[in-house]
Backbone as CSV, one residue per row, in Angstrom:
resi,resn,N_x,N_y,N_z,CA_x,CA_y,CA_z,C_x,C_y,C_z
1,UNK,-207.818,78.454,-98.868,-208.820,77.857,-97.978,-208.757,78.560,-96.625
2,UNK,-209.874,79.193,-96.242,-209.921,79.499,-94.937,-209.844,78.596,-93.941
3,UNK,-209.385,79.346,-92.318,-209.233,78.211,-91.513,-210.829,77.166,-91.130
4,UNK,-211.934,78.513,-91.074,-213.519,77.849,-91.290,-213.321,76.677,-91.858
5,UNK,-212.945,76.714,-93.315,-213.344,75.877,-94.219,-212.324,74.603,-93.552
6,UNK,-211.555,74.807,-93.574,-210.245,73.680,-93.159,-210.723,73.276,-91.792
7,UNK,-211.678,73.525,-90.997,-212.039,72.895,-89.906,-213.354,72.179,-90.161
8,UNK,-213.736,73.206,-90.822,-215.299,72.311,-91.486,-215.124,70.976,-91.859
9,UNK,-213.753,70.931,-92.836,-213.663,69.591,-93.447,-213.049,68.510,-93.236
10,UNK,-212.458,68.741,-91.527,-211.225,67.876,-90.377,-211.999,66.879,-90.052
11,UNK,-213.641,66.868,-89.322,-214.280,65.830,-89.159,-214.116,65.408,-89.965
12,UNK,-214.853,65.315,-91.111,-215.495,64.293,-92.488,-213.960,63.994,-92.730
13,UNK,-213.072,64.491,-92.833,-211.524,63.763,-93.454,-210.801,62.370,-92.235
14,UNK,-211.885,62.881,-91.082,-210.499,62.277,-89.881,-212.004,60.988,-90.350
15,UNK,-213.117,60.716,-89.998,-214.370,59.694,-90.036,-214.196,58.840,-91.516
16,UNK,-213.531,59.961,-92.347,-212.927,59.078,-93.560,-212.178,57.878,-93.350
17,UNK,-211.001,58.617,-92.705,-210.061,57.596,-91.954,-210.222,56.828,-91.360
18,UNK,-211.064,57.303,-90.231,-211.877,56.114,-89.178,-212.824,54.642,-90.068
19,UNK,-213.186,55.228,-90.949,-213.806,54.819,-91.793,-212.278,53.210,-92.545
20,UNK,-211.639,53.847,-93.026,-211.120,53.012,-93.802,-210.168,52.315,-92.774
21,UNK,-210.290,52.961,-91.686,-208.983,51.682,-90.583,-209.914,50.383,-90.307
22,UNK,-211.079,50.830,-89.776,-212.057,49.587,-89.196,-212.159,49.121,-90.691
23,UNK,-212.314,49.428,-91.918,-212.626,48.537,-92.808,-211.762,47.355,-92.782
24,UNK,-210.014,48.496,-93.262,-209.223,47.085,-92.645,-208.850,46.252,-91.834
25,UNK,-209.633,46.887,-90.189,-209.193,45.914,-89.604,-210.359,44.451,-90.034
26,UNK,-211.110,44.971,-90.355,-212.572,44.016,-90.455,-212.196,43.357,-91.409
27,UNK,-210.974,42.985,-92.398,-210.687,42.311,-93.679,-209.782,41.594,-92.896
28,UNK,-208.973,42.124,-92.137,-207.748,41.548,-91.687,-208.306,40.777,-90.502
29,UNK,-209.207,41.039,-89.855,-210.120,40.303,-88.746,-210.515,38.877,-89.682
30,UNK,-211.225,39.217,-90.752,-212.524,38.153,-91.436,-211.012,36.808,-91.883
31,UNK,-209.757,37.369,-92.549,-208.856,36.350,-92.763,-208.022,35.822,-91.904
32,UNK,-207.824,36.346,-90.979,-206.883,35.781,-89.759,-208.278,34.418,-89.126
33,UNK,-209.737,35.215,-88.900,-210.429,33.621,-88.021,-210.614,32.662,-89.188
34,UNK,-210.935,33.085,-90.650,-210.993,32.205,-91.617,-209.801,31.581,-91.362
35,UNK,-208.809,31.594,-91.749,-207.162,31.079,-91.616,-207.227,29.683,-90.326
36,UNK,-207.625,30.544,-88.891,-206.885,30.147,-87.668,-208.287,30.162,-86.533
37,UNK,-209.620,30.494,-87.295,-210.887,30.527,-86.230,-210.191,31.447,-85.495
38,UNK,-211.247,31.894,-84.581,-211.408,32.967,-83.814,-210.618,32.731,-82.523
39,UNK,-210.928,31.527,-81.672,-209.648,31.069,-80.757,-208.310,31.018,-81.047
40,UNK,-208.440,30.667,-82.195,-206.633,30.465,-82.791,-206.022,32.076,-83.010
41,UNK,-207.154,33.316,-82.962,-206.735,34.838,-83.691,-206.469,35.107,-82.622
42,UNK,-205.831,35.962,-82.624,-205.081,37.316,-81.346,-205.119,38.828,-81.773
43,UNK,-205.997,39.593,-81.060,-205.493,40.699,-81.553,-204.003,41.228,-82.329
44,UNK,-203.402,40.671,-81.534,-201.886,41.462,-82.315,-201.600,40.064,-84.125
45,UNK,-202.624,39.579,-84.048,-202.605,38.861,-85.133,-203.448,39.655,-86.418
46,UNK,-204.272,40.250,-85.566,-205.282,40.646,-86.583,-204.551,42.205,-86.924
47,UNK,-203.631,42.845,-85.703,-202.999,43.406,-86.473,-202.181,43.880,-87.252
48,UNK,-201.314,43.004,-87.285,-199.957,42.714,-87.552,-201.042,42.113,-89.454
49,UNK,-201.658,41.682,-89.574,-202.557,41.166,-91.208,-202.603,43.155,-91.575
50,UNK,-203.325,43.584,-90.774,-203.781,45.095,-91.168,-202.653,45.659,-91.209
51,UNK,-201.210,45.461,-90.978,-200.354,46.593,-90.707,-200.278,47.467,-90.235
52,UNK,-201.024,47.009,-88.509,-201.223,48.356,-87.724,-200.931,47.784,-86.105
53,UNK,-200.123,48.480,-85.343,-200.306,48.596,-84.044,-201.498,48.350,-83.740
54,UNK,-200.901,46.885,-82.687,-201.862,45.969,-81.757,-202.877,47.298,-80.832
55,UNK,-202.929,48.564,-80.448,-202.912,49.282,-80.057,-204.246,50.037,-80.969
56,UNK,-204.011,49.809,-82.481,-205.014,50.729,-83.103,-206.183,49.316,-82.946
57,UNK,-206.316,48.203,-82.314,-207.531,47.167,-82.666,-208.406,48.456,-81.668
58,UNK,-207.830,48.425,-80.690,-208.678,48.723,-79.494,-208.961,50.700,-79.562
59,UNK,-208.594,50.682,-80.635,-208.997,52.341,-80.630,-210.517,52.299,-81.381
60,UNK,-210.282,50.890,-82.417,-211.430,51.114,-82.979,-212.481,50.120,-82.593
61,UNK,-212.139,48.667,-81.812,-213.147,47.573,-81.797,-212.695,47.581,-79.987
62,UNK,-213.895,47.277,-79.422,-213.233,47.464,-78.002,-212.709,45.850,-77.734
63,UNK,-213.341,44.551,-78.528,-212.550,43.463,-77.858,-212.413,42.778,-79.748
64,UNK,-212.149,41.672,-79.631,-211.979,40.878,-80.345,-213.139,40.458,-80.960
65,UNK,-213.633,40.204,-80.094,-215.480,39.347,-80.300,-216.156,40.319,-81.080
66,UNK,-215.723,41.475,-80.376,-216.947,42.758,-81.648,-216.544,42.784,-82.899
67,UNK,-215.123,42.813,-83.148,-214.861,42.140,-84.476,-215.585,41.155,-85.559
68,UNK,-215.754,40.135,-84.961,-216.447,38.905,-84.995,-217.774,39.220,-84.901
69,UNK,-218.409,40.107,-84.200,-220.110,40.378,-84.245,-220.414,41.300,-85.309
70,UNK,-219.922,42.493,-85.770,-219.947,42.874,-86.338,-219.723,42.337,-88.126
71,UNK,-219.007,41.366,-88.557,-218.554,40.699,-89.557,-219.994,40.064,-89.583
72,UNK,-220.361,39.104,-88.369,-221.339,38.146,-88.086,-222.570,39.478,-88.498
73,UNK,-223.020,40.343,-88.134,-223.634,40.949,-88.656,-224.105,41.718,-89.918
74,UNK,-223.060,41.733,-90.587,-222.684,42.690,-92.182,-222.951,41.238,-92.922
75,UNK,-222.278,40.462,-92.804,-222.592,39.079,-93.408,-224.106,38.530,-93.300
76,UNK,-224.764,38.615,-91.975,-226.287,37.998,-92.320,-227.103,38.891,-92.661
77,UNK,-226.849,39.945,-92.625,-227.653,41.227,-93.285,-227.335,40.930,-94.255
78,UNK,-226.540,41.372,-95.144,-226.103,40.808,-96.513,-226.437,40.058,-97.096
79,UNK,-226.556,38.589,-96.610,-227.657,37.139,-97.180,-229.302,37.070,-97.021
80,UNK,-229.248,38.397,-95.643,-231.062,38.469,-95.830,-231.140,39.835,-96.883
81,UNK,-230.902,40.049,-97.290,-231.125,41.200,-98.192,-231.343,40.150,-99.717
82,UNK,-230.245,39.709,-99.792,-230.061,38.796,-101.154,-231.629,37.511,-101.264
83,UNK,-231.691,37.196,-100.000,-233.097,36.039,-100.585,-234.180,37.014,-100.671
84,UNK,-234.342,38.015,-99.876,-235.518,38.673,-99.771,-235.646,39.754,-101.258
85,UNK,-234.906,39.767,-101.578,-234.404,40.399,-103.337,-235.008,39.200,-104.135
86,UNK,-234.983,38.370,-103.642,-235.347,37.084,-104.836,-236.631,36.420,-104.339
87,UNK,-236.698,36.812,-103.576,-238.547,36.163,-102.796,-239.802,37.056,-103.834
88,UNK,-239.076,38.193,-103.953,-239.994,39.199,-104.959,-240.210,39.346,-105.970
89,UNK,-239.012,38.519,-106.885,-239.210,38.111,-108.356,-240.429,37.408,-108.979
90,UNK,-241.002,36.567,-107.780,-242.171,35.439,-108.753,-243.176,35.484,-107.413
91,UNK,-244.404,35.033,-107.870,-245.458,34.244,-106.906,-245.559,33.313,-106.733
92,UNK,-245.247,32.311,-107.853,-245.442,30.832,-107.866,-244.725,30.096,-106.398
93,UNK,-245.032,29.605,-105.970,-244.056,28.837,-104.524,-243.033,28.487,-105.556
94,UNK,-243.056,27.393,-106.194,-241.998,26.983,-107.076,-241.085,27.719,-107.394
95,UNK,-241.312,28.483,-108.118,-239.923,29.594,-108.838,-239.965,30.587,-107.849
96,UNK,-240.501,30.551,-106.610,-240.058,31.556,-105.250,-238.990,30.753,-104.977
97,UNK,-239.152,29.651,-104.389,-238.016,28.583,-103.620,-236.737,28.396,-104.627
98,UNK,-237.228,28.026,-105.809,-236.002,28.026,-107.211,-235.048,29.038,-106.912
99,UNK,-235.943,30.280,-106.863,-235.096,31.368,-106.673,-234.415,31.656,-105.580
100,UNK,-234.787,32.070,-104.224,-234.246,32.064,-103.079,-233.232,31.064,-102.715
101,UNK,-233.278,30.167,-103.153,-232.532,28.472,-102.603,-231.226,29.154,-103.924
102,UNK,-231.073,29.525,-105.037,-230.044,29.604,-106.285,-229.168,30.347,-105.604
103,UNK,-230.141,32.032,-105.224,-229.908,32.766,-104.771,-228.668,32.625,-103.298
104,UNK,-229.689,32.335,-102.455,-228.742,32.066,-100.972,-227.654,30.657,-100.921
105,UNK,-227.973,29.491,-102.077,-226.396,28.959,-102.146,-225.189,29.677,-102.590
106,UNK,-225.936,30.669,-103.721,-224.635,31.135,-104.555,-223.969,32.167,-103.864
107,UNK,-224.985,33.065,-103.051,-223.992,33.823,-101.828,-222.896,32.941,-101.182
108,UNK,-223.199,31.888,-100.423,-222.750,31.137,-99.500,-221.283,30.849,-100.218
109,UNK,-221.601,30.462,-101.845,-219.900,29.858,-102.399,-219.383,31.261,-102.939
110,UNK,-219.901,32.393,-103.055,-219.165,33.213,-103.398,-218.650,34.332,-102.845
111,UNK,-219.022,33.805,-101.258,-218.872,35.083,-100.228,-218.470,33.978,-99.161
112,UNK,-217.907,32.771,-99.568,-217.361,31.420,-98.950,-216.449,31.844,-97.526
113,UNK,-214.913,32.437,-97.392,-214.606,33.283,-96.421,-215.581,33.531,-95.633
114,UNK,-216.444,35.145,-96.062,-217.251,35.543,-94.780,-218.294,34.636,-94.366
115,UNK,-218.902,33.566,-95.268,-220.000,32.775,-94.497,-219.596,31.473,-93.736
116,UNK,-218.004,31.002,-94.245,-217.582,29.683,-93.034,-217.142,31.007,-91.602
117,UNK,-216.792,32.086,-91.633,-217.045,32.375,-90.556,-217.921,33.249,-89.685
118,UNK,-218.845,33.369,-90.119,-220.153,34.138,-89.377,-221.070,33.088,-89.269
119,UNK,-220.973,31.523,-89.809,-221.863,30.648,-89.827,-221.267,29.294,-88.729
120,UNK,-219.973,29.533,-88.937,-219.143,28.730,-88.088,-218.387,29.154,-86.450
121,UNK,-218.217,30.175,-86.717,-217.921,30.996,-84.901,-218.956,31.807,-84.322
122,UNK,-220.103,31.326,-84.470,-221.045,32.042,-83.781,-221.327,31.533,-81.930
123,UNK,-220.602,30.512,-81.710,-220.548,30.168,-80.205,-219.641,30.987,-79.359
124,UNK,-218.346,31.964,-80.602,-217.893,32.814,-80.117,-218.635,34.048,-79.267
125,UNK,-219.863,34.497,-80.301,-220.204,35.740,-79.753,-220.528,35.956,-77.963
126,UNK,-221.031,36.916,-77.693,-221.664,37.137,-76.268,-222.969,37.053,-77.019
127,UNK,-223.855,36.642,-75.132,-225.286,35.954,-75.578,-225.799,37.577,-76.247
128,UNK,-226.009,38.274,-76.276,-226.485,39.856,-76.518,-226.180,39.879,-77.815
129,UNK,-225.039,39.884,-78.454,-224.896,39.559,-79.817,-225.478,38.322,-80.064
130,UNK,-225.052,37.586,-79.911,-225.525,36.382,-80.492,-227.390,35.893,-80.930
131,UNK,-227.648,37.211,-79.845,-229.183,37.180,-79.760,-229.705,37.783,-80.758
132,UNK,-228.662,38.565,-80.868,-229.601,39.517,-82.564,-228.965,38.768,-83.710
133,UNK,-227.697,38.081,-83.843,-227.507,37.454,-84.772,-228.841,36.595,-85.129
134,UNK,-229.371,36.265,-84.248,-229.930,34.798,-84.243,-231.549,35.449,-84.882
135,UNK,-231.861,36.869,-84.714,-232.891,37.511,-85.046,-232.943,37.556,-86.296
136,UNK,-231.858,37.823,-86.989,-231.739,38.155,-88.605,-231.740,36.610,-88.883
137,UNK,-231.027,35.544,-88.699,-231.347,33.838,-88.731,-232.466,33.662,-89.055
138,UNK,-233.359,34.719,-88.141,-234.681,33.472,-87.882,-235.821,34.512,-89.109
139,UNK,-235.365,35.513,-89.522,-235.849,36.122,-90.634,-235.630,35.422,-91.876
140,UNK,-234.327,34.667,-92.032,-234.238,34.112,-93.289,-234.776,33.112,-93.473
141,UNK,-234.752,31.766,-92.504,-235.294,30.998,-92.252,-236.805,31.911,-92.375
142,UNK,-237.396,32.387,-91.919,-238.271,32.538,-91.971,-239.251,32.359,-93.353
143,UNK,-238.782,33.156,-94.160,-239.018,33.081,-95.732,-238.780,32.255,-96.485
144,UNK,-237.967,30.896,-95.952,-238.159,29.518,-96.474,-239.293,29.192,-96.347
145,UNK,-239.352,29.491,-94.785,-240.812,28.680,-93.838,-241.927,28.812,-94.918
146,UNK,-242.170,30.494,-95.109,-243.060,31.003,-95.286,-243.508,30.422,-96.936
147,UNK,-242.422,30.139,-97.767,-242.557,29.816,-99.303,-242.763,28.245,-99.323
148,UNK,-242.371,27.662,-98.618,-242.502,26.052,-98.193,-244.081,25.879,-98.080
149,UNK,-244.355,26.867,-96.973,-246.180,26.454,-96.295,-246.806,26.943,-97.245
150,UNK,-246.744,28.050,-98.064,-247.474,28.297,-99.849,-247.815,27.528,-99.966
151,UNK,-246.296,26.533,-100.556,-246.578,25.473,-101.737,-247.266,24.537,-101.048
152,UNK,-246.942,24.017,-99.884,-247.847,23.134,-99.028,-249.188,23.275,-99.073
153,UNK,-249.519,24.191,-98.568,-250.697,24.368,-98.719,-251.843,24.509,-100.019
154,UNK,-251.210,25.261,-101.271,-251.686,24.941,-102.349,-251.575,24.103,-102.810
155,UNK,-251.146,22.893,-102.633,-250.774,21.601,-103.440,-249.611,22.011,-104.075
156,UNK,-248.981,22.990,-104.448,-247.428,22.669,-105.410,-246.404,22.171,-104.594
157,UNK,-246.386,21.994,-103.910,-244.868,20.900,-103.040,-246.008,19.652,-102.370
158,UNK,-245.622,18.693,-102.203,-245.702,17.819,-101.495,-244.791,17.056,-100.537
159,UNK,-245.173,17.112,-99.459,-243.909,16.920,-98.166,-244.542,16.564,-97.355
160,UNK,-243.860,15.723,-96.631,-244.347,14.773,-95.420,-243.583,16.406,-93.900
161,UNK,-242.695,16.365,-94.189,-242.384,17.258,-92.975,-241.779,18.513,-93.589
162,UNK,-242.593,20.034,-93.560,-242.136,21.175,-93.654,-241.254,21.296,-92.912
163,UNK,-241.448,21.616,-91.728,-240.127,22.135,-90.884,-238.512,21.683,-91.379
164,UNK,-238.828,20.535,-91.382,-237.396,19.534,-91.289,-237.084,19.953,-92.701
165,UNK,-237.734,19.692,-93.476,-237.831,20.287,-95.050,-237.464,21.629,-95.338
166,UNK,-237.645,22.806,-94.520,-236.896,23.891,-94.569,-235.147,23.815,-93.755
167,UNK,-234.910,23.198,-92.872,-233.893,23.152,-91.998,-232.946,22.309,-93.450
168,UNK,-233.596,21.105,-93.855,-232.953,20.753,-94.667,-232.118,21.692,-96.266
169,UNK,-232.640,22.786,-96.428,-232.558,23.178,-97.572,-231.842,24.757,-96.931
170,UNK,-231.538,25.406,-95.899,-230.960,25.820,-95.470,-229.585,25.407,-95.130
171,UNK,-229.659,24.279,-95.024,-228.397,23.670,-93.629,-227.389,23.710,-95.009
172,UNK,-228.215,22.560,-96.507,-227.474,22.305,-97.292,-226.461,24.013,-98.023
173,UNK,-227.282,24.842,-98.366,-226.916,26.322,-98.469,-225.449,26.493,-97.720
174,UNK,-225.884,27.107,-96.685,-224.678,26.949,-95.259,-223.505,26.289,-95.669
175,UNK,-223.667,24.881,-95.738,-222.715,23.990,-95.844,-221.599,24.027,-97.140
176,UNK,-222.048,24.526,-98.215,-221.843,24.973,-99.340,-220.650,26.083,-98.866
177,UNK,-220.269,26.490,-98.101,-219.311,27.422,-97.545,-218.277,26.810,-97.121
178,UNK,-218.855,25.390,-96.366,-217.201,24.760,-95.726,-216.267,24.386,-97.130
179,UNK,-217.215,23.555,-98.108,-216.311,23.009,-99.041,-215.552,23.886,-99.944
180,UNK,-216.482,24.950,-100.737,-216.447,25.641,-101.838,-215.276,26.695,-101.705
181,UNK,-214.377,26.315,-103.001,-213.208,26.991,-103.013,-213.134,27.890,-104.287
182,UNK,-212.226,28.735,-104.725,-212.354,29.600,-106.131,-211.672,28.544,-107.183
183,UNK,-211.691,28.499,-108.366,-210.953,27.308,-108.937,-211.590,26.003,-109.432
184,UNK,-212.634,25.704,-108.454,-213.386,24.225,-109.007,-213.895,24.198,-110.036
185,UNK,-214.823,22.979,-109.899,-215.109,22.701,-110.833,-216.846,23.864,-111.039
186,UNK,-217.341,24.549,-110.719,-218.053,24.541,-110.525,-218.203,26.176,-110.132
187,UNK,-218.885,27.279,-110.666,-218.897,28.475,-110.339,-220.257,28.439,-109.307
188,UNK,-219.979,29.623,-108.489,-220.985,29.842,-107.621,-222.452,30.080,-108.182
189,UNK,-222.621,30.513,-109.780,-224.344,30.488,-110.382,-224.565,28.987,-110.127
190,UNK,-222.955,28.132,-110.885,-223.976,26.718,-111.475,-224.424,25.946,-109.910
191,UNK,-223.751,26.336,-108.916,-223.506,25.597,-107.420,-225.109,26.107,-107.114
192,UNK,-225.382,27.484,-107.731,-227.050,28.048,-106.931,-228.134,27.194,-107.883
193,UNK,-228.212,27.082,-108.890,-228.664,26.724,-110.126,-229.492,25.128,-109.820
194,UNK,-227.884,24.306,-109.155,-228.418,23.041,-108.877,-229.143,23.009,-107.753
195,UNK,-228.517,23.797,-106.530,-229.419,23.415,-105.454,-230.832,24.302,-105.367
196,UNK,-230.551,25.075,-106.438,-231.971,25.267,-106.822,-233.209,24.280,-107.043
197,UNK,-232.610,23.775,-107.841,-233.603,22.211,-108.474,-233.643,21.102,-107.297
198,UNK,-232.285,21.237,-106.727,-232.354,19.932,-105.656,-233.702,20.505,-104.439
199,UNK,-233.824,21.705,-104.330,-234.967,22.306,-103.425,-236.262,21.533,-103.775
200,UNK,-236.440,22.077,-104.953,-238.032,21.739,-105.784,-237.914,19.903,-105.798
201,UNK,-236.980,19.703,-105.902,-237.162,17.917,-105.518,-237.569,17.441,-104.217
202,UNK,-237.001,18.261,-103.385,-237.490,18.223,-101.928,-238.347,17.632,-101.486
203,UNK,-239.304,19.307,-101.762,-240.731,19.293,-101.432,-241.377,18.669,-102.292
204,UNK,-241.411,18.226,-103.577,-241.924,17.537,-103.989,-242.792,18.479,-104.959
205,UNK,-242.131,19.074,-105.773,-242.844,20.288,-106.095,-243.483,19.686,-107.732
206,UNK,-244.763,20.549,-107.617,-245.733,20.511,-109.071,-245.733,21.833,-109.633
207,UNK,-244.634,22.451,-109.302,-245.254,23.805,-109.877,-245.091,23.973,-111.309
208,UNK,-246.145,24.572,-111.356,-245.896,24.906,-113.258,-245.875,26.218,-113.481
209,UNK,-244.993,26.505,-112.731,-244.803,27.858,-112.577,-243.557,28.188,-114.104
210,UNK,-242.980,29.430,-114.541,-242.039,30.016,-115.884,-240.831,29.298,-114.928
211,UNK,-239.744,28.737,-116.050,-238.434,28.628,-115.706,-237.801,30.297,-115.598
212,UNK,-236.609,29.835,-114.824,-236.074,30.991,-114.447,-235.201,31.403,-115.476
């Protein structure tokens, strides 16, 4: 190997690295605030989980909180990707909401860790983060909104209050994170499955739309 070549390939080997330290610190970050919340974590906590000098947090995350914004970010990107994957399967309002609602509980219990804490320490962030967190929020929510006022409007749901009616069927999702452990009674499909159906009870749905 020439020295060319052996310099050519020092970036991409060292960004490798860079690459796989922030991964771990970002694992060892996500279980130390799961464990102990984000007040209870300390840098030299989060690195002492990674097996690395308190010293390498700050080479790669400049505080604690970016830790935490960043997680908070990979995580709601991640859940808006997943409903908006399932918003596209059907037309019917009915088996839209079936789907999205199966969909975004079963993230919630099977990605349980990262969503009690990107859903639960978000008073941590700075307002600047917190502001774009709250952007990708209001996208997901959004596509409830948007599959709710369908059915509303065509007659397949019937509901006295949309709004509250979407907040409701979100919140329940969410919440599905504090309890849900590996082991129960209950796998993360059958956990999406039901509050699938518990959705369409909601609104009050007629759809005669294909089972899923």
């Amino acid at each position: 190997m020439t020295q060319a070549t052996s310099a050519a390939r020092s970036p991409s080997r060292r960004n490798s690295r860079g690459e796989n330290t922030r991964a771990k610190l970002l694992e060892a970050a996500l279980q130390s605030f799961a464990s102990h919340g984000f007040h209870g974590t300390s840098t030299r906590d989060i690195a002492e989980a990674a097996s690395m000098s308190p010293t390498s947090v700050y080479v790669h995350y400049a505080t604690k909180e970016e830790l935490l914004f960043q997680l908070s970010l990979a995580g709601h990107q991640d859940v808006q990707t997943v409903v908006e994957r399932a918003a596209t399967g059907a037309t019917d309002p009915g088996v839209q909401l079936r789907e999205v609602t199966r969909e975004y509980t079963a993230w919630h219990a099977r990605r349980h860790t990262m969503a009690r804490v990107v859903q639960y320490e978000m008073a941590a962030l700075t307002p600047q983060h917190s502001a774009q967190i709250a952007g990708v929020r209001r996208e997901i929510q959004g596509l409830f909104e948007r599959i709710i006022a369908a059915g509303a409007e065509s007659d397949r749901f019937r509901l006295q209050n949309p709004p509250m009616t979407v907040l409701a069927v979100v919140s329940l999702g969410i919440d599905v994170a504090r309890w849900y452990r590996e082991g129960g009674a209950w796998t993360p499909e059958q956990v999406g499955e039901h509050y699938g159906e518990l959705a369409l009870r909601m609104v009050g749905s007629t759809s005669t739309g294909p089972p899923v």
